[in-house]
MIDOSE-1310 file (N, C-alpha, C; in nm, 2 decimals, decimal comma, always signed):
residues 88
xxxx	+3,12/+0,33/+1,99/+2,99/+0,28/+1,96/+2,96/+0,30/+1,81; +2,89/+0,19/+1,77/+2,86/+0,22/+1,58/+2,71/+0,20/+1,59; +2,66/+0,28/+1,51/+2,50/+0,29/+1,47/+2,50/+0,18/+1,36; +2,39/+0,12/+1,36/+2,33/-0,03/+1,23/+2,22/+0,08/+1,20
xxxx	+2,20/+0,09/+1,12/+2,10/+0,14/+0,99/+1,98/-0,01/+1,03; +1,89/+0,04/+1,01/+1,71/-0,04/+0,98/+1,75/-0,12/+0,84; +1,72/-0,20/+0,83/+1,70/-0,27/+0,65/+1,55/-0,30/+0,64; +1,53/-0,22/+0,56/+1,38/-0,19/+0,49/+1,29/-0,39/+0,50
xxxx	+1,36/-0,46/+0,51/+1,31/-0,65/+0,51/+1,41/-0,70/+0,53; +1,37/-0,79/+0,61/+1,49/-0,93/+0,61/+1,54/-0,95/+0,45; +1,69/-0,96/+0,51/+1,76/-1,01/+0,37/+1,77/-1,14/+0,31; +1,76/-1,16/+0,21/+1,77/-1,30/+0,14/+1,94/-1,33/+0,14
xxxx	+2,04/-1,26/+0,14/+2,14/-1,29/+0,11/+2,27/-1,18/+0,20; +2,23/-1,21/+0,37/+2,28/-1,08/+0,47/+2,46/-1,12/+0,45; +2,51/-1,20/+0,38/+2,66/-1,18/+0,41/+2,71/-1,05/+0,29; +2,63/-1,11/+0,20/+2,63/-1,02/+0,06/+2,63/-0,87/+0,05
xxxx	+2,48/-0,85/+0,12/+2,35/-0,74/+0,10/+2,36/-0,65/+0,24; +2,43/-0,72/+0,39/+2,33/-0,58/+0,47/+2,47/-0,60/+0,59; +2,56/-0,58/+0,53/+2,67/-0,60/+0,65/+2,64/-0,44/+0,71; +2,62/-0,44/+0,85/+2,59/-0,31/+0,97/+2,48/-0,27/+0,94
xxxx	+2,36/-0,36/+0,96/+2,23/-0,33/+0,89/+2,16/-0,40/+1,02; +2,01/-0,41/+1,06/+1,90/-0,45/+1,15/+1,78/-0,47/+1,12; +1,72/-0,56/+1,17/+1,55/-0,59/+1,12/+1,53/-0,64/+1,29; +1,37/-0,60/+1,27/+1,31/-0,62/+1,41/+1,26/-0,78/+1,37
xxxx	+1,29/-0,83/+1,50/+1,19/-0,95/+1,52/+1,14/-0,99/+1,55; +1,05/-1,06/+1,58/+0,93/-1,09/+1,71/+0,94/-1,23/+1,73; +0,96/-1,24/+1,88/+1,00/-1,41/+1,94/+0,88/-1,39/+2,08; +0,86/-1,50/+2,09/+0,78/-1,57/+2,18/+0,78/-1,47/+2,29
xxxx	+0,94/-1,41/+2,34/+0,97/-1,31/+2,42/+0,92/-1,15/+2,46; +0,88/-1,12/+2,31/+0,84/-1,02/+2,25/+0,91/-0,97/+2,13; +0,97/-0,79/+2,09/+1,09/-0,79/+1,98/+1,18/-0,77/+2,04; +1,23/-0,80/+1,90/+1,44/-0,81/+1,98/+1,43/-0,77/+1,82
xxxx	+1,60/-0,79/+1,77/+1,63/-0,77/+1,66/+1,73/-0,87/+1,63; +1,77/-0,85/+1,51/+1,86/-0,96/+1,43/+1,95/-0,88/+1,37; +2,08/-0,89/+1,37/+2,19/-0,80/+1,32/+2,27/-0,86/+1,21; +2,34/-0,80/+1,17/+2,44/-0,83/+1,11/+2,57/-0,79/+1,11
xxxx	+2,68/-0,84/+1,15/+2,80/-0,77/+1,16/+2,88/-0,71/+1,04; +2,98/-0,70/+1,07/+3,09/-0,61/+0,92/+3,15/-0,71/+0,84; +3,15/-0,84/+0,94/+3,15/-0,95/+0,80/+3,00/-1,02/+0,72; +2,93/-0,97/+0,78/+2,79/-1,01/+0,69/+2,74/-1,18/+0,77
xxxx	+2,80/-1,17/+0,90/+2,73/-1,27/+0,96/+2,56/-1,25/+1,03; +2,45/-1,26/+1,02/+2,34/-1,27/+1,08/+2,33/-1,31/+1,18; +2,26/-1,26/+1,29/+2,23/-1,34/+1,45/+2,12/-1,24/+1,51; +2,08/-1,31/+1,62/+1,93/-1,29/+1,68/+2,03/-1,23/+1,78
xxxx	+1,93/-1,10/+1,87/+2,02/-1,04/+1,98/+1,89/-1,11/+2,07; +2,01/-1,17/+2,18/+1,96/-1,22/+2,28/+2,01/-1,22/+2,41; +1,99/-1,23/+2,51/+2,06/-1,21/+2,68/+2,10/-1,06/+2,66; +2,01/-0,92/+2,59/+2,07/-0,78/+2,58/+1,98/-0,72/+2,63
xxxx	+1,93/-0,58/+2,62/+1,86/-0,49/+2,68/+1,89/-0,43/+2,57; +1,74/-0,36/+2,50/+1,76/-0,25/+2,42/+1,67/-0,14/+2,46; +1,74/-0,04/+2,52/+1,66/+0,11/+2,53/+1,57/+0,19/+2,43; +1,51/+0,23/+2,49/+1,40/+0,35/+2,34/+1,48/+0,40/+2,26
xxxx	+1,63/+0,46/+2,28/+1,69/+0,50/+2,18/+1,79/+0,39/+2,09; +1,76/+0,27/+2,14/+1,84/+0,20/+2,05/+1,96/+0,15/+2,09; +2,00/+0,19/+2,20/+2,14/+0,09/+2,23/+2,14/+0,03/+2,32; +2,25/-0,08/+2,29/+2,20/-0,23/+2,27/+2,31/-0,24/+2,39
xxxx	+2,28/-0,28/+2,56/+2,41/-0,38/+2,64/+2,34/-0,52/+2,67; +2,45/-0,56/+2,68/+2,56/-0,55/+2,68/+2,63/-0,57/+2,57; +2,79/-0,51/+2,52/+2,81/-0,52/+2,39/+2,81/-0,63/+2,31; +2,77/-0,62/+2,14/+2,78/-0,79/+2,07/+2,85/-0,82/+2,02
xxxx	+2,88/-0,93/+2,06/+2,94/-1,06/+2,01/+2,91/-1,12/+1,87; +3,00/-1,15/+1,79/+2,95/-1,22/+1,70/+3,01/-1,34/+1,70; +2,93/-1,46/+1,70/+2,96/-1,60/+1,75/+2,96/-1,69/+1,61; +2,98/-1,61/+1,49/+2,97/-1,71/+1,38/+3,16/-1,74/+1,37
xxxx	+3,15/-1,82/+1,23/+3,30/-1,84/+1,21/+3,35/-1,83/+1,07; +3,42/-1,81/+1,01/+3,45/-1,81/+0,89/+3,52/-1,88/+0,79; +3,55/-1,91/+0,72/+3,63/-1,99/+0,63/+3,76/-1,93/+0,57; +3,89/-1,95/+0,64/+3,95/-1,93/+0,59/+4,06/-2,00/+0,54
xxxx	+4,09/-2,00/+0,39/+4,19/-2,11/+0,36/+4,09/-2,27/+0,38; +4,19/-2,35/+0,46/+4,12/-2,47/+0,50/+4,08/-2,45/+0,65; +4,08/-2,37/+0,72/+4,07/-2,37/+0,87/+3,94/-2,29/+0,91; +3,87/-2,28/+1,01/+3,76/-2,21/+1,04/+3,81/-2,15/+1,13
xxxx	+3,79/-2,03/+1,14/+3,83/-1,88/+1,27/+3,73/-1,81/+1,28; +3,74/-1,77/+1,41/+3,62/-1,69/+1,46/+3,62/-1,57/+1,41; +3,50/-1,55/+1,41/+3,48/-1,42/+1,36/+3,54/-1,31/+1,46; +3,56/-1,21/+1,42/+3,63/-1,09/+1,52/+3,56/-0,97/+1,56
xxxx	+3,42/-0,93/+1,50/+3,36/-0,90/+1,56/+3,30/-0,84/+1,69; +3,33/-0,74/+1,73/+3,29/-0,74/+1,89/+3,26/-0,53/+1,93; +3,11/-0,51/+1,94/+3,13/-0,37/+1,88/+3,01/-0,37/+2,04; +3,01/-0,23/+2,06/+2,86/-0,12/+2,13/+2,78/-0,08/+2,01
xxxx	+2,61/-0,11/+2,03/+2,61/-0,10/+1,91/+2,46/-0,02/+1,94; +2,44/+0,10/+1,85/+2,30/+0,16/+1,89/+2,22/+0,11/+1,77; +2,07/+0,09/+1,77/+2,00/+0,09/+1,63/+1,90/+0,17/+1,62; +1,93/+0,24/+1,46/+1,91/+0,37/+1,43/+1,74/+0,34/+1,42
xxxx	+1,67/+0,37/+1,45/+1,52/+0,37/+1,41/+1,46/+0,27/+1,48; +1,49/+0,25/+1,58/+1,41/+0,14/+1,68/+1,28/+0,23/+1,72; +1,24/+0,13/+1,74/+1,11/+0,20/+1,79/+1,05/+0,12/+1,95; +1,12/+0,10/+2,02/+1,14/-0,01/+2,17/+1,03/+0,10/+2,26
């Protein structure tokens, strides 16, 4: 399991600025959060369960893709992940 650190605001530039980083979100649903993986992909956690202390099942996925060379590959991504300063 790896702990994501809070980021003080949404990032303007998350591949760059907040790789293993979190911001709260608020959806129609109520909050959830938005992550960022260790390649600096951004995504909304969704179909999870997040406890008062912050971790997050079932584990995430990260469903972006990357550029590599001329070919697009999936990102590899795939962690347990608690978030440090939730407040659920």
């Amino acid at each position: 399991m790896i702990t994501l650190e809070r980021a003080p605001k949404l990032w303007d530039t998350p591949e760059k600025d907040a790789a293993l980083t979190w911001v709260p979100i608020t959806t129609t649903d109520g909050v959830t959060a938005m992550v960022v993986c260790a390649n600096g992909h951004a995504g909304l956690i969704t179909d999870h369960e997040i406890d008062a202390a912050g971790h997050v099942t079932p584990s995430v996925v990260c469903t972006e893709t990357s550029s590599r060379g001329t070919q697009e590959e999936p990102c590899d991504w795939h962690e347990h992940i608690r978030l440090d300063g939730w407040e659920g």
